[in-house]
C-alpha positions as CSV (number, residue, x, y, z in Angstrom):
1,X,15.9,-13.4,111.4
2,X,18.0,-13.8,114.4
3,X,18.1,-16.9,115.9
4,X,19.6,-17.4,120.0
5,X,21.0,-21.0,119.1
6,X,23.7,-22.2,116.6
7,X,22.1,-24.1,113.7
8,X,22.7,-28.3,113.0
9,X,23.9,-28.7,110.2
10,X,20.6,-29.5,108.4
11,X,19.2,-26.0,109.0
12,X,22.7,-24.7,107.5
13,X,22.2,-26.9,104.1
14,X,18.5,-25.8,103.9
15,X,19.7,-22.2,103.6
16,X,22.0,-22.6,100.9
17,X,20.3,-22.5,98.1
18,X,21.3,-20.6,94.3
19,X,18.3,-18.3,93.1
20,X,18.4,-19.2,89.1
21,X,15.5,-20.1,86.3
22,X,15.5,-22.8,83.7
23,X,16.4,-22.3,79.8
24,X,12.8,-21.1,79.2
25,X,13.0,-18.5,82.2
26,X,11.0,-20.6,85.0
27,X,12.2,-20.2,88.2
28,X,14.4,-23.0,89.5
29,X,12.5,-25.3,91.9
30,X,13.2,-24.9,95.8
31,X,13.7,-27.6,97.9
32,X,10.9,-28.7,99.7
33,X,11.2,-31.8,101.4
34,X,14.0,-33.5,103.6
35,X,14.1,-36.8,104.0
36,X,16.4,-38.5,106.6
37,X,17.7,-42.4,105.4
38,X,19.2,-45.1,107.4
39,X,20.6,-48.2,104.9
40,X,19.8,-51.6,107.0
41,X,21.7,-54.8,106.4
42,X,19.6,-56.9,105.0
43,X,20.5,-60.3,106.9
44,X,18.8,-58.7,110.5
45,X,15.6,-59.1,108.1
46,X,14.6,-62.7,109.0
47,X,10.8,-62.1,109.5
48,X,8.0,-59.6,110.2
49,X,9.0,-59.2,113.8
50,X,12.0,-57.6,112.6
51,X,9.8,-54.4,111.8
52,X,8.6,-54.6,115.4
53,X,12.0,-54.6,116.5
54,X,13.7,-52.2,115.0
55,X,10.2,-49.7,115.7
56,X,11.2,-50.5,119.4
57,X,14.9,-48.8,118.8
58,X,13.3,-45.8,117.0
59,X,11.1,-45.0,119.9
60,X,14.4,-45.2,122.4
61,X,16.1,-42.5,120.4
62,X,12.8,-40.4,120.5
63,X,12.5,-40.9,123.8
64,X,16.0,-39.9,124.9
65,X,16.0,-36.9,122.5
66,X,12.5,-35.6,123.5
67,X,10.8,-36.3,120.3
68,X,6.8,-37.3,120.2
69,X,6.8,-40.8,118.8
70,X,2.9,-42.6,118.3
71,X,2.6,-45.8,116.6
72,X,0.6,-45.5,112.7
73,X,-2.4,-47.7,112.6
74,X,-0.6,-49.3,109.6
75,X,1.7,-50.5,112.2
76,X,-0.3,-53.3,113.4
77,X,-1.4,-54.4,109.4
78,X,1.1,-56.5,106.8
79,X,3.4,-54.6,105.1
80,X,2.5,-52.9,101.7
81,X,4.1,-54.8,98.8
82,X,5.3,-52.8,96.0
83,X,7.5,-54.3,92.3
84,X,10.2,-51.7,91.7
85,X,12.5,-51.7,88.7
86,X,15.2,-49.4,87.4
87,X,15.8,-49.1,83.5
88,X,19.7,-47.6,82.2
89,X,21.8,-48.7,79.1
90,X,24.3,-52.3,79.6
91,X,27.0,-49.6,80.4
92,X,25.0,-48.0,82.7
93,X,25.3,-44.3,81.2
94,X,22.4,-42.9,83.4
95,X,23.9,-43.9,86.7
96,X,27.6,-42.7,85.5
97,X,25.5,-39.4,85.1
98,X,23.7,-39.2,88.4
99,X,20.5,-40.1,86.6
100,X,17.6,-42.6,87.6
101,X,14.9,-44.3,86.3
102,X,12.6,-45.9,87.9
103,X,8.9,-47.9,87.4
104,X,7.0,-48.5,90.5
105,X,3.3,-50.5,90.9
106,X,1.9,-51.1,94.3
107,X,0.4,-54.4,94.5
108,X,-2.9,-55.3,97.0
109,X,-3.4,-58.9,98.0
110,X,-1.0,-60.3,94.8
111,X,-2.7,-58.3,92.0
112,X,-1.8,-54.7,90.6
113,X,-3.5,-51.7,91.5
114,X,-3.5,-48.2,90.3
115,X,-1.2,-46.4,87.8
116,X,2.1,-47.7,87.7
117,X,4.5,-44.6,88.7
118,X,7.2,-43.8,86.7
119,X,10.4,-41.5,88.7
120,X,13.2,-39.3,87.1
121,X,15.9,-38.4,89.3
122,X,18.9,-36.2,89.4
123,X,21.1,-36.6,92.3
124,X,24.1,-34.8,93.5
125,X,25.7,-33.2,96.9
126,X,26.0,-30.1,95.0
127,X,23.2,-27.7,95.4
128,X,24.1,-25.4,92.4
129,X,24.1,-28.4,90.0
130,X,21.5,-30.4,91.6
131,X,18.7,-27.1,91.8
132,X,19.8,-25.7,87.9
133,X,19.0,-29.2,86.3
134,X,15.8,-29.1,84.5
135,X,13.7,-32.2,85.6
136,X,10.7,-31.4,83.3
137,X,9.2,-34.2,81.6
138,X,7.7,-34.1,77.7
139,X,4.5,-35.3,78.7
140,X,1.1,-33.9,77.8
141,X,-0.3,-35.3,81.6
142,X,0.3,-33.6,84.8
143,X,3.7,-34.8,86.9
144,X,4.9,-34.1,90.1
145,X,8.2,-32.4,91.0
146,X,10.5,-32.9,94.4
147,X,13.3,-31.6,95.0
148,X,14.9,-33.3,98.0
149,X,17.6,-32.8,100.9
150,X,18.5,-36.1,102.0
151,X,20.1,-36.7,105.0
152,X,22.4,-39.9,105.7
153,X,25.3,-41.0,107.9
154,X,28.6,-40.7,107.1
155,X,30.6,-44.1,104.9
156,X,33.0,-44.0,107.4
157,X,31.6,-44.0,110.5
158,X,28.5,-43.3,112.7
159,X,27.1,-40.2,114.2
160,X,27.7,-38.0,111.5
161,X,25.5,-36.7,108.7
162,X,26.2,-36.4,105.0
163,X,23.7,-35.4,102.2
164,X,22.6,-35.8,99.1
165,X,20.5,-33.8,96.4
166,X,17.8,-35.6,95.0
167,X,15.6,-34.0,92.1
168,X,12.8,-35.9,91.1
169,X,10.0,-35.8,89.0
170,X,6.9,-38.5,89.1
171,X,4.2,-39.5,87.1
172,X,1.5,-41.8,86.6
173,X,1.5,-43.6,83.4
174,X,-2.2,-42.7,82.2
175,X,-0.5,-39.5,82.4
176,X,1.8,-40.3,79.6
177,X,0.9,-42.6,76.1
178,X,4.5,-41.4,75.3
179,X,6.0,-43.2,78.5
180,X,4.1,-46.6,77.6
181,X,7.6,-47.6,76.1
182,X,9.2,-46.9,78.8
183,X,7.2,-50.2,80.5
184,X,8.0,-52.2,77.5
185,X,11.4,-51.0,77.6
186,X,12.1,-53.6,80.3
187,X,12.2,-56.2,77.5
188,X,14.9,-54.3,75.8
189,X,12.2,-51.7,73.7
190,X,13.8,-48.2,73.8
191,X,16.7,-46.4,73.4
192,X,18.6,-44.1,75.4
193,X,17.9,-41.1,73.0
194,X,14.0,-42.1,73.0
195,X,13.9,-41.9,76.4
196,X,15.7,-38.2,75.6
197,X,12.5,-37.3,73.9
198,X,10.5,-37.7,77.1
199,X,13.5,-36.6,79.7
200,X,15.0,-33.6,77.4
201,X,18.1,-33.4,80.0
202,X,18.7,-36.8,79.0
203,X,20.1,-35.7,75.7
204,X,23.2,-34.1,77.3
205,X,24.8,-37.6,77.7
206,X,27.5,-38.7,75.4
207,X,26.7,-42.4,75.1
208,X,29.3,-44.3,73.9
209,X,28.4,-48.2,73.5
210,X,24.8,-49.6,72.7
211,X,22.0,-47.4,73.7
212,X,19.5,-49.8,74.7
213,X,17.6,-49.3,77.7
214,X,16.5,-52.1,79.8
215,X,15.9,-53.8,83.1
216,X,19.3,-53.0,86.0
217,X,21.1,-56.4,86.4
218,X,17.4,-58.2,85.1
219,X,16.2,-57.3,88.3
220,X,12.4,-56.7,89.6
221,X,12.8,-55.6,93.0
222,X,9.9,-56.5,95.4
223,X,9.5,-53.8,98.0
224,X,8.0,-54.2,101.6
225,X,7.2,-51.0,103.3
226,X,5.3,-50.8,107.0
227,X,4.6,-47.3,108.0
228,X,5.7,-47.7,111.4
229,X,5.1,-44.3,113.6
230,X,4.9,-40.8,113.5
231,X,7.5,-38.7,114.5
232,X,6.9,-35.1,115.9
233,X,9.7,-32.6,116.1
234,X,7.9,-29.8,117.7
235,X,6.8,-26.3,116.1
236,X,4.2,-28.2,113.8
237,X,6.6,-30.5,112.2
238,X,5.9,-33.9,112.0
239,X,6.6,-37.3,109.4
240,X,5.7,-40.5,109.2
241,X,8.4,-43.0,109.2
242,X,8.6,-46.5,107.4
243,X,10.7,-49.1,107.2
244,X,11.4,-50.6,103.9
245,X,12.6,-53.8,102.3
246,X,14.0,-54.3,98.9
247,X,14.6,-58.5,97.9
248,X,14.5,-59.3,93.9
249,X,12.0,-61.2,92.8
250,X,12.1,-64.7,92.1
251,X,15.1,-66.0,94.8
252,X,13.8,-63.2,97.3
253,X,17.1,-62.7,98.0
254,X,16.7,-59.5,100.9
255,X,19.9,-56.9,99.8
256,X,18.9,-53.9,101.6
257,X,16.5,-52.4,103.9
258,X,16.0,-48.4,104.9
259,X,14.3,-46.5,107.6
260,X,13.0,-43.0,106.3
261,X,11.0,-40.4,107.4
262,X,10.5,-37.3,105.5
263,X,9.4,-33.7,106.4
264,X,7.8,-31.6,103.2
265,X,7.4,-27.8,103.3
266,X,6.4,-25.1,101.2
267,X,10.0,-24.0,100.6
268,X,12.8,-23.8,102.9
269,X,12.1,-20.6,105.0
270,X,8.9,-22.4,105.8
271,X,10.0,-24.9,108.3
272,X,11.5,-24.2,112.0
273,X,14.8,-23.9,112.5
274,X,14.1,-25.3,116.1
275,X,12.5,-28.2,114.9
276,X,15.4,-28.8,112.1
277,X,17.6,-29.3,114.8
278,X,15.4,-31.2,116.9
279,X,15.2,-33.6,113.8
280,X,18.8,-33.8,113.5
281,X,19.5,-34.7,117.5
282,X,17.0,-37.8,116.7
283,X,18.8,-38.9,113.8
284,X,21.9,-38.8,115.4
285,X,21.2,-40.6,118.4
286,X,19.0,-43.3,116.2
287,X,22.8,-44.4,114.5
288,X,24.0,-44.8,118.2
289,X,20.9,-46.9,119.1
290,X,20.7,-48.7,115.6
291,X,24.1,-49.0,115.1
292,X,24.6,-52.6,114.6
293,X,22.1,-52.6,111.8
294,X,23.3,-49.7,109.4
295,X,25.2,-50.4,106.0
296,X,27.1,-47.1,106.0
297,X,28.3,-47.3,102.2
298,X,25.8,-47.9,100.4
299,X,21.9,-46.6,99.2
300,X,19.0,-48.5,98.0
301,X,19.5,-47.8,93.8
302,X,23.6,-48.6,94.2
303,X,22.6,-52.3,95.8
304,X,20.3,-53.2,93.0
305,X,23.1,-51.8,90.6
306,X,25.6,-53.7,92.4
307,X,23.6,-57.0,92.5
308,X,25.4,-58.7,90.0
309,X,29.0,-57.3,91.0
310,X,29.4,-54.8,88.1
311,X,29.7,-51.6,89.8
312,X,29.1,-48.4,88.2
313,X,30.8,-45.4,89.2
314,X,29.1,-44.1,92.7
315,X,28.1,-40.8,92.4
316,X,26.1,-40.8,95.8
């Protein structure tokens, strides 16, 4: 292929990419969706308008940068109201490791609906490591695999991009009897190497300390999420972006918001290199505009972990 333009730097980490298979000789999964994430301070999040208002900045930066922006008719409605809660050992062993757990249940007008979804995730900024770990669940359902380059700003200062691996796998629970504990676990149910039986990777980690798994910090976060446009980068690419909301239930203390879009693909030859970097001028300018409202340092998981002021070690 030869392209007439230098390529951003998104188009560059797309390409790199380590051609391996797992244990049992599958090939390794490709990356397939890129998600670019902008970490809000929370306290600009005083009321609904606020979604409004920040929608207003993201059309500015696709205006200057040429990108299509349309409102979603979701943008008008209430935001979607989700419970999120992340599950790990008192010392925290699957953070230390780059590992996540995560239970999510949308909610419609105050009551549960649908299956509550349960997310693995292995994240790292190194593509070998993050594309040769084996995600695959030990469930007799079906599950759902992305593997993910996001995108973010630099800590230290705006207009710059750094990224992170993130290699998921999702489920409902219906899918899985053998996960049921995993929802009890939140009371304190499970251990770390019977959550290994259903997340074999899992049983790599050394786990010195009690192995109980339950509830991060005792925290249920309630999510708010408003779809609030589409975004179209040219050459058939377009996302929807949202704008999210995490507060923990009970003092609805608001500790971080995110604005996210995300492009998906078949693998990472099938998207425009064109339209890559057309995505990337956005982003930038989008710090520039947004500025005052991005928290540079941290993400969404490391603010629920960091709730009650007992870091664990950052690996993001």
């Amino acid at each position: 292929m030869h392209h007439n333009h230098v390529d951003g730097q998104i188009a560059t980490w797309l390409g790199e990419r380590q051609a391996s298979t797992y244990a049992d000789g599958r090939r390794c999964d490709e990356i397939g969706y890129l998600q670019c994430k902008l970490i809000l301070k929370p306290d600009r999040f005083t009321s609904a308008r606020v979604f409004k208002e920040f929608a207003a900045l993201v059309q500015r930066a696709a205006e200057t940068t040429g990108v299509g922006f349309q409102h979603t008719p979701k943008f008008m409605q209430r935001p979607e109201v989700r419970e999120v809660l992340f599950l790990d050992t008192g010392g925290y062993h699957l953070y230390n490791n780059a590992f996540i757990v995560r239970r999510r249940i949308a909610y419609e007008d105050g009551f549960a609906i649908g299956d509550p979804e349960i997310v693995f995730k292995y994240r790292s900024d190194d593509m070998a490591k993050a594309q040769a770990l084996d995600v695959r669940p030990k469930i007799d359902g079906k599950y759902k695999i992305k593997f993910k380059l996001e995108v973010m700003p630099l800590k230290e200062k705006i207009g710059g991009l750094r990224r992170l691996l993130s290699h998921n796998v999702e489920f409902g629970l219906s899918q899985a009897p053998e996960a049921a504990r995993i929802v009890m676990s939140s009371l304190g149910h499970m251990s770390l190497p019977e959550l290994a039986k259903i997340f074999p990777t899992l049983s790599s980690i050394s786990c010195d300390g009690p192995d109980d798994v339950s509830l991060v910090n005792q925290t249920i976060v309630e999510e708010l999420l408003q779809d609030i446009c589409t975004l179209d980068f040219g050459h058939r690419t377009a996302a929807t972006a949202n704008l999210g909301l995490w507060r923990s239930r009970g003092d609805h203390h608001a500790f971080v918001g995110e604005f996210a879009f995300q492009l998906r693909f078949a693998g990472p030859d099938d998207i425009s290199h064109k339209a890559l970097n057309h995505c990337e001028r956005f982003f930038l300018e989008l710090q520039q505009v947004a500025g005052d409202w991005l928290a540079l340092t941290t993400t969404k998981t490391g603010a629920v972990y960091r709730l009650k002021g007992n870091p664990p070690q950052a690996h993001e």
